[in-house]
Every structure is written in structure tokens, then in C-alpha cells.
C-alpha positions in Angstrom: 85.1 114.1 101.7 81.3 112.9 101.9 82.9 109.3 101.5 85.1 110.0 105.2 82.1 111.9 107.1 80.3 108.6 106.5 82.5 107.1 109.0 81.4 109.2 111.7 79.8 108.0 114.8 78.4 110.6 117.4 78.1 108.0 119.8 79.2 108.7 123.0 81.0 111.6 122.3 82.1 114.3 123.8 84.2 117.5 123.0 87.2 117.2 121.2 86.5 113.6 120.3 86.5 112.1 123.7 84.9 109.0 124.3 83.4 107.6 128.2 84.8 104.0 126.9 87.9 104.1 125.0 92.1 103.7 125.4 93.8 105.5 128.4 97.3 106.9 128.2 98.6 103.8 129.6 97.1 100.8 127.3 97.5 103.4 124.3 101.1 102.6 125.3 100.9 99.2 125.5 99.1 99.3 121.9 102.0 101.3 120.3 104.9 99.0 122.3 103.2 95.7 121.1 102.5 96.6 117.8 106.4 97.7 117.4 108.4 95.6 119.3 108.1 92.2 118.2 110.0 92.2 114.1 112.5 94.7 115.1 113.6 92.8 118.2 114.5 89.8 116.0 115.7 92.2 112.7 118.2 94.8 114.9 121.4 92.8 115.5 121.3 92.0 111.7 120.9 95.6 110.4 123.9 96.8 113.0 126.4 94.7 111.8 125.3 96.2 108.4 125.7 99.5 109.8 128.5 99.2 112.3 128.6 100.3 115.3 127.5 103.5 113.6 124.3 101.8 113.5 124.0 102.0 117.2 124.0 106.1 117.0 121.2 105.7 114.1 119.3 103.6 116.1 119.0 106.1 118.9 118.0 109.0 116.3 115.7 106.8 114.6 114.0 106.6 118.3 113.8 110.1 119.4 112.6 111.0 115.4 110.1 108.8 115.4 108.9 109.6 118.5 108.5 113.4 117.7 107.0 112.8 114.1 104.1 110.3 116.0 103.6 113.4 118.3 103.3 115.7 116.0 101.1 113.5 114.4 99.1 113.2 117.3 98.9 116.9 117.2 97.4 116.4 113.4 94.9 114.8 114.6 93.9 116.8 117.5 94.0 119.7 115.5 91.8 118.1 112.7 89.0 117.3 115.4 89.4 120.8 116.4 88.6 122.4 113.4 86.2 119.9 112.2 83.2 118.7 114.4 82.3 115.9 112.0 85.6 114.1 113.1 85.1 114.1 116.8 83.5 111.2 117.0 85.1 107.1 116.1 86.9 107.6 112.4 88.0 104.0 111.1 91.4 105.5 109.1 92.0 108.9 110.6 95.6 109.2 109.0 93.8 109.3 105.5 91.4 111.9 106.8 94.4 114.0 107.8 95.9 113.6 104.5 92.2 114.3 103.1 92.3 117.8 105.1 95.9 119.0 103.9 96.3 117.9 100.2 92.7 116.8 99.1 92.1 113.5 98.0 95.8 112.9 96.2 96.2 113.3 100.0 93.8 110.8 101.2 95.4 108.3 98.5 98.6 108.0 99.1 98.4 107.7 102.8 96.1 105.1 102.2 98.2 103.1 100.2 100.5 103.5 102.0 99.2 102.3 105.1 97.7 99.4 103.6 101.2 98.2 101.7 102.7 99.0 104.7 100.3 97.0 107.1 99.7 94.0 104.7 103.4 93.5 104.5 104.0 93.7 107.9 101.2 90.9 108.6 103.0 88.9 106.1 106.3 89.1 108.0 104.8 88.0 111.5 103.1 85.6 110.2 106.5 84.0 108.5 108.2 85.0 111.7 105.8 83.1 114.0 105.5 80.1 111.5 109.6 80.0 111.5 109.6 79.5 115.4 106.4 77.3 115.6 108.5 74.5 113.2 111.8 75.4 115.4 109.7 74.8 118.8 108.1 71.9 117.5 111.3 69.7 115.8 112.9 71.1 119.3 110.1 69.6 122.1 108.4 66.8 119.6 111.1 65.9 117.2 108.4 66.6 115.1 110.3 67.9 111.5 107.1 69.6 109.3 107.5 71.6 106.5 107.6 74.9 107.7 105.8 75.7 104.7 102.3 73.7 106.6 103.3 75.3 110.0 102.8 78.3 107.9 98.9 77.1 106.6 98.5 76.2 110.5 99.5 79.6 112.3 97.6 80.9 109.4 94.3 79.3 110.4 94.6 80.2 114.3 94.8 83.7 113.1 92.0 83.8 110.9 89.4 83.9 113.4 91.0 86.3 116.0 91.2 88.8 112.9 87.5 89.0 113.4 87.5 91.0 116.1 86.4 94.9 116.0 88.7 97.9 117.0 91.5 98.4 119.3 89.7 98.9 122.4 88.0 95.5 121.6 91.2 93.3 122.4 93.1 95.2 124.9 94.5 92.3 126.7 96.1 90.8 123.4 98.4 94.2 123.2 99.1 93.6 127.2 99.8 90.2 126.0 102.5 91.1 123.1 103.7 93.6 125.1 104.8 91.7 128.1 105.9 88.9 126.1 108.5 91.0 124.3 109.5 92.6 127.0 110.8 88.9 129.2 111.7 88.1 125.8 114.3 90.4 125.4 115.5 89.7 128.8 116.3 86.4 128.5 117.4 86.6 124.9 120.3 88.9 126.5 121.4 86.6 129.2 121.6 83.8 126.2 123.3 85.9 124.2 125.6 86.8 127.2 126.6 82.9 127.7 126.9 82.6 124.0 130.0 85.0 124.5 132.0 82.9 125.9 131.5 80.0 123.0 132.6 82.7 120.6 136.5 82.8 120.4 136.7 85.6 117.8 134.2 88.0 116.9 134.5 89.3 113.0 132.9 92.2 111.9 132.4 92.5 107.7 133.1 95.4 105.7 130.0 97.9 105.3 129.0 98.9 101.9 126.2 101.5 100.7 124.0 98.8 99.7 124.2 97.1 102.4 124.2 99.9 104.9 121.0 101.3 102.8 119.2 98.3 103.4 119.8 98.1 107.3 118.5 102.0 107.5 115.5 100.6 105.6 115.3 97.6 108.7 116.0 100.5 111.5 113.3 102.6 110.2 111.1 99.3 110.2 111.6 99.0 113.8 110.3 102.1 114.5 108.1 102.7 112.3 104.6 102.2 114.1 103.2 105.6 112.9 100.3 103.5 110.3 98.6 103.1 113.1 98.8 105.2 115.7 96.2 107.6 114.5 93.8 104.6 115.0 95.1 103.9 118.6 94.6 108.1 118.9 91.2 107.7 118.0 90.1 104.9 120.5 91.4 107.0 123.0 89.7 108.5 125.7 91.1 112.0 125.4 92.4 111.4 121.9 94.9 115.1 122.8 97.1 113.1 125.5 98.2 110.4 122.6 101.7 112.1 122.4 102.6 111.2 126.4 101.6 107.5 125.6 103.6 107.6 122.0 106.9 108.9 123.4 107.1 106.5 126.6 106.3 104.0 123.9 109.4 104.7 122.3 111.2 105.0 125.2 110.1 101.4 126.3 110.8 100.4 122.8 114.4 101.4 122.9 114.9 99.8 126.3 114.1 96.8 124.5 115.7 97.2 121.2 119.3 98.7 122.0 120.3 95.7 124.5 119.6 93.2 121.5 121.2 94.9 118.9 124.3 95.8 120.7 125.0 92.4 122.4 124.1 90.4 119.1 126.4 92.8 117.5 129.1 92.4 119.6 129.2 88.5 120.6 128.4 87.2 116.6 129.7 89.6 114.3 128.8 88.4 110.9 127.7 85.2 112.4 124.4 86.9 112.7 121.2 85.9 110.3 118.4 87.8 109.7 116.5 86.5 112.4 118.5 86.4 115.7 117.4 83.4 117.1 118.4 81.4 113.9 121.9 82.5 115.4 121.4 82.1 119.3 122.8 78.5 120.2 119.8 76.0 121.0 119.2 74.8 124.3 115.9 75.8 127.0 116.5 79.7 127.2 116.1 79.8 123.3 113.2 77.6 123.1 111.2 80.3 126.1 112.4 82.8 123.9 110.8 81.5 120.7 107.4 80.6 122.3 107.3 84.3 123.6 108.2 85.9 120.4 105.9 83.7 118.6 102.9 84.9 121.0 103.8 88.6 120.5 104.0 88.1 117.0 100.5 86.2 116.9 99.1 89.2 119.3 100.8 91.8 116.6 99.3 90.3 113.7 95.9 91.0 114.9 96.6 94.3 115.4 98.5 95.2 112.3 96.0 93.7 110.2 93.0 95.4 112.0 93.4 99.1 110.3 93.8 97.4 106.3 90.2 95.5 107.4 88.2 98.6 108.8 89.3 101.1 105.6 88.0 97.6 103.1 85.1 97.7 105.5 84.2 101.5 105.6 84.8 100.6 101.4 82.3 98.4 100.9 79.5 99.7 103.6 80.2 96.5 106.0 78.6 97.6 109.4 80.7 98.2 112.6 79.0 95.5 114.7 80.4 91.9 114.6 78.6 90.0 111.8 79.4 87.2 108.3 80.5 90.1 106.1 83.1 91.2 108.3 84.0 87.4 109.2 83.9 86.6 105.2 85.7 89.7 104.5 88.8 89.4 106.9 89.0 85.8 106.3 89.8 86.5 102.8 92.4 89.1 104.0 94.1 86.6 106.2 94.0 83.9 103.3 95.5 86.5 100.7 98.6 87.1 103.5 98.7 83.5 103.6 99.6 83.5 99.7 101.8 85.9 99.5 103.7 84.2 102.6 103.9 81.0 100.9 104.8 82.7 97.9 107.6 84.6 99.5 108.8 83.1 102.4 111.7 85.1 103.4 111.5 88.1 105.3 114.4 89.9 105.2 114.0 91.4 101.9 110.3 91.8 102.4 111.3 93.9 105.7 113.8 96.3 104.3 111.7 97.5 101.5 108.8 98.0 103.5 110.7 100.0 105.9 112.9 102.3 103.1 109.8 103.0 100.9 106.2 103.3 103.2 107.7 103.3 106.4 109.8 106.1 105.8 107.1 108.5 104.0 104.5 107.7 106.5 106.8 108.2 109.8 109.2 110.6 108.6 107.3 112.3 105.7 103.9 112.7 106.0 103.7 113.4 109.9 106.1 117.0 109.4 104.6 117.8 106.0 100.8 117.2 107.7 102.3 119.5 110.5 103.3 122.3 108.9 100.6 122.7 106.1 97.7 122.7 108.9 99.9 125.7 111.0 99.7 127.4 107.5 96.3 126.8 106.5 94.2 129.5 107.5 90.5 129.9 108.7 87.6 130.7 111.0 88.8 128.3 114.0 92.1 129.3 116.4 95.7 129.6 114.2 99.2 128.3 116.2 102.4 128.8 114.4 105.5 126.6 114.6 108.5 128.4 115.8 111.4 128.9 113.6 114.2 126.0 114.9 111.1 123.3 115.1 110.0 124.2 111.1 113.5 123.6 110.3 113.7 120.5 112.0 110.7 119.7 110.6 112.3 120.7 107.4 115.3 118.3 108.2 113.6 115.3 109.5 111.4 115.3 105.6 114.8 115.5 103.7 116.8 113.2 105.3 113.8 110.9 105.4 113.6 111.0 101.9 117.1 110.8 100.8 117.3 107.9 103.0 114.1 106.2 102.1 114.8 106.6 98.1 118.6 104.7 98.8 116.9 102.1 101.2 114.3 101.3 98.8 116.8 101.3 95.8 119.0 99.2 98.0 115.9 96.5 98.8 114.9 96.3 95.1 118.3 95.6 94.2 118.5 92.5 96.8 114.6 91.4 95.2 115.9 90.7 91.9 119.6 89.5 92.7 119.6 85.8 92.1 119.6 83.4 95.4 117.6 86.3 97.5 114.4 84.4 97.9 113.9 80.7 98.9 111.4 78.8 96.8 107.6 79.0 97.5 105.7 76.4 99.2 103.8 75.5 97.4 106.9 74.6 95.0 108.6 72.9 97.1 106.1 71.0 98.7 104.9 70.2 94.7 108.7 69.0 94.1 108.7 67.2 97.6 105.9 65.3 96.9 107.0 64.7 93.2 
């Protein structure tokens, strides 16, 4: 506990944890949408076919669940600050600190390694996301045909220096950025999709198995599975209490953008589609906007996923808040380590499902109802609420179907790690053979 107090800042501060210069309701918004939208956008139509159109239903639920279990995370964390001055002011991982106040310091752990898995694998499937589009834009415009494998090492090396940058409400205008992108991307990725229906003569749909079903739950709960880092966004805030308005139009904006490309994808390719739906949309212009928009959000994501697992090594290793080398050092060795493991895996599919069946799931559909109800139990000299009987059995629901579903999606994922053909080569093999 001394450890987290350490963290605490009483600058500016007001009550409840308010800050004069921090995130409204609006670009809190704008931070959850771009830090969501860009992975799922591509992953959806994929994971449907793998549902069915069932798979249209879950993605709805999958919405509105996630969108009540970040509210009622939110609430965690305004009810934390409540009943504890010392966290009013800027907290650098307040998730763990609400694990910290619930369950002690096996608590504190396991959310934060949770969120740091979680996080770090995410930044390694946007950065093999935006290096897959970056060698498709180039061989399109320049007939230029690089190893994707050194587009990787070059996207890599932009990013490194943009990861240097502080906190949320430091680089506002790259979540507006990822956020707007997304959203004409989706746009126009429907339209192409539209005119690719008419290419199509016969649309086949495959059989859906448990595996594969599993697997595509894991990819759903991906999609909406923003919850790592919301309680950061929350405490950047301006009136940290209001984060549940911006998290469920969020979601709503989310959905807007995910159901369109899911269903249409689903419906014009059938088992045509690849994990990543524009290695399925026919080429021409439209494809090639869509691909320099995605790769912008996913540039702007990466920045912002990555932030969070930086500030907890920070707050670690006593690195100061203001900009200096140790923090330049430090995240430059993050970014190079994502790097590695990107080279070394480079193939996101698999990556994708098992973070969203095994992290994902506890920390969005776990965590935020168990967090909820142990701080409406816990008793002592501040204010008590209690949770009324049909929202504690929900609560109740949402953690047991989250499990059950996150222990078959993870099952599922491992199983597709170790099956033979599931990963491409690393780089730095293939570049050894190439070159050999």
C-alpha cells in the first residue's frame, strides 16, 4: 500500500479527485473509441463466420456487457477516491489500486499482470497490423515489394519516439486522430464491401465447431475489451465520477462501427474471409484509403495502449513524471522488446484470441463485478450503498459466463498455438534463409 500512495500527486486537486486541466466527458470518449476500435474493426467479420450469424446476437451482448462492467468500474473507482483521500489526486495504474483495496496485494497482482499481458500484447498486434498495411500500401502505390518483416523494424522505429510522451491528457489529438480515422474507415470499407457483392456469385458459410466458435468469443471479447485502461482515462479526467456517460457512448459509437463490418463481411465472403479483412476486400483505390486510415489509427492506438505498461515500470523503478532520458531509455526498450516478440510471432490471429479469452475476459468481465460487489460489502467509517438484488445477480451472471467463456476461449487459443502450420516463420528466420 505505501508502494501505491507513492504515486500520489496533490497537484491541482480538488474534491473527489477532480483536476482544473484534465479529460472531459467528450475526449474521455474519444480515448476509449480510439483505443478500441481499430483491431476489432479488422478481426469481427472473421470471428462471425466462426460464430454464425449467432455471432451477430453475441456481438450485441458483448457491447452492452462491456459497457456496464466499464461503468461499474468507473463507479470502483469513484468510490475508491471516496473513501480514500490519498487517491484523489493523479494515480499512474488505478485498476491495480482498486484491486489493492478489495483483495490486498494478491489483488493488486493479478490485475497488474493482467493489464500488462494484456496491453503488451495488444501493442504487439497493432504494430503487426500497421506493418501488414504499410508493405500492402507500399507494393500497391511504389511497386515497392519489402519484406514485411523490415516494414515491421520501420513502423517500429516511428513509434519509438511518440511512446515517449507522458499521460493521456498529454496527446489528446492522437485519440481524435485514431478515432476519426476509424470511423471514415469503416465507412468506406462498407461501400467496398458492398461492390464486392456483386463479384461474389455464391456466398458459402462453413460448419461451426466449439473450437472454432471458442476462439471467435475470445476475438469478440477482444473487441470490446478496452476496460485495461479505462481507469487511467478515469483518472485524467476532470470530474473522474462522469467517466461512465463517456464509457457507454463509447460503446455505443463502437458498435456503430463494429456491427456494419462484421455483418456485411459476413454476408458477401463467407469463408472467403481471412483474419484481417482487408487481406479479403478486392484491391483497387477505396482499399488502399482504407489501409492508410487503419494504419494511422492503429499507429495512434499503439501509443496509447502502450502508455499504462510504461507508467506502472516507471512508478517501479522511481522514474519521475516529467519528460526526461530515463523515461526515453525506458520506453525505448519497451518498444524494442514489442518489436521482438512481433518479429518472432508475426501472425496475429492466434495472438488476438488468447489475449481476448484469458486477460480480456477476467479484466472486463471479472474483475469489474467482483471489484463492485466486494466494495458494496465492505464496511466502514465513510457512506455504505448496497446493490439491489436483480443488479447483484447480474453481476453474479456476467462473472460466470465470463469465466466459463474465457476458460474454453483460452483452451481453444492454446490449442491453435501449438497445432502445426498456425504461425508463419519469424523474421528474422526468414530473412536469415532469404539472405542464405
Amino acid at each position: 500500500m505505501e508502494e501505491l500512495e507513492k504515486s500520489i500527486q496533490c497537484e491541482e486537486q480538488g474534491p473527489l479527485g477532480h483536476h482544473s486541466h484534465g479529460l472531459t466527458i467528450l475526449t474521455a470518449t474519444v480515448f476509449i473509441v480510439g483505443e478500441m476500435a481499430g483491431s476489432g474493426v479488422l478481426a469481427l467479420p472473421d470471428a462471425l463466420e466462426n460464430t454464425g450469424w449467432i455471432g451477430m446476437v453475441i456481438i450485441v451482448m458483448c457491447c452492452v456487457i462491456s459497457a456496464y462492467t466499464g461503468h461499474i468500474l468507473g463507479r470502483c473507482w469513484s468510490i475508491v477516491q471516496e473513501r480514500y483521500p490519498r487517491y484523489r489526486g493523479p494515480v499512474r495504474y488505478p485498476y491495480p489500486v482498486i484491486g489493492q483495496v478489495t483483495f490486498g496485494t494478491p489483488g493488486r497482482l493479478l490485475i497488474s499482470i493482467a493489464i500488462n499481458f494484456t496491453l503488451f500484447g495488444v501493442s504487439v498486434v497493432f504494430l503487426l497490423l500497421a506493418s501488414q498495411n504499410v508493405t500492402a500500401i507500399v507494393k500497391h502505390l511504389f511497386k515497392l515489394e519489402w519484406s514485411f518483416c523490415y516494414w515491421l523494424l520501420i513502423v517500429a522505429a516511428v513509434l519509438l519516439p511518440l511512446s515517449w510522451l507522458g499521460t493521456p491528457k498529454d496527446f489528446w489529438p492522437i485519440a481524435v486522430g485514431a478515432m476519426a480515422a476509424t470511423s471514415i474507415a469503416c465507412v468506406i470499407l462498407v461501400t467496398n464491401m458492398a461492390l464486392d457483392a456483386k463479384k461474389v456469385p455464391t456466398v458459402i458459410h462453413g460448419e461451426v465447431d466449439l473450437v472454432s466458435f471458442a476462439a471467435a468469443f475470445g476475438t469478440i471479447c477482444f473487441a470490446f475489451g478496452g476496460h485495461p485502461t479505462f481507469p487511467t482515462f478515469q483518472a485524467d479526467m476532470r470530474e473522474p465520477a462522469k467517466f461512465g456517460k463517456a464509457c457507454l457512448i463509447a460503446y455505443l459509437v463502437v458498435l456503430l462501427m463494429y456491427f456494419p463490418v462484421a455483418s456485411v463481411g459476413y454476408f458477401v465472403y463467407g469463408t472467403n474471409i481471412k483474419d484481417n479483412i482487408l487481406e479479403t476486400v478486392s484491391a483497387g483505390p477505396m482499399l488502399t484509403i482504407v489501409q492508410v486510415l487503419i494504419t494511422g489509427h492503429l499507429v495512434c492506438s499503439f501509443i496509447i495502449v502502450i502508455n499504462p505498461v510504461c507508467q506502472e515500470i516507471e512508478e517501479l523503478l522511481g522514474i519521475e513524471r516529467h519528460f526526461g532520458w530515463q523515461r526515453a531509455v525506458l520506453r525505448s526498450v519497451v518498444c524494442v522488446i514489442v518489436a521482438f516478440v512481433a518479429l518472432s510471432i508475426p501472425h496475429f490471429g492466434a495472438i488476438l484470441s488468447l489475449i481476448g479469452g484469458s486477460s480480456t475476459t477476467l479484466l472486463a468481465y471479472i474483475a469489474p463485478p467482483v471489484f463492485y460487489l466486494k466494495l458494496a460489502a465492505t464496511e466502514g467509517p465513510w457512506p455504505s450503498f448496497s446493490v439491489p438484488l436483480f443488479e447483484k445477480v447480474a453481476n453474479v451472471e456476467i462473472m460466470v459466463v465470463g469465466l466459463v467463456a474465457g476458460i474454453a476461449a483460452t483452451y481453444s487459443a492454446v490449442s491453435s498455438l501449438v497445432s502445426p502450420g498456425t504461425f508463419a516463420p519469424p523474421c528474422y528466420i526468414s530473412i536469415a534463409a532469404a539472405s542464405g
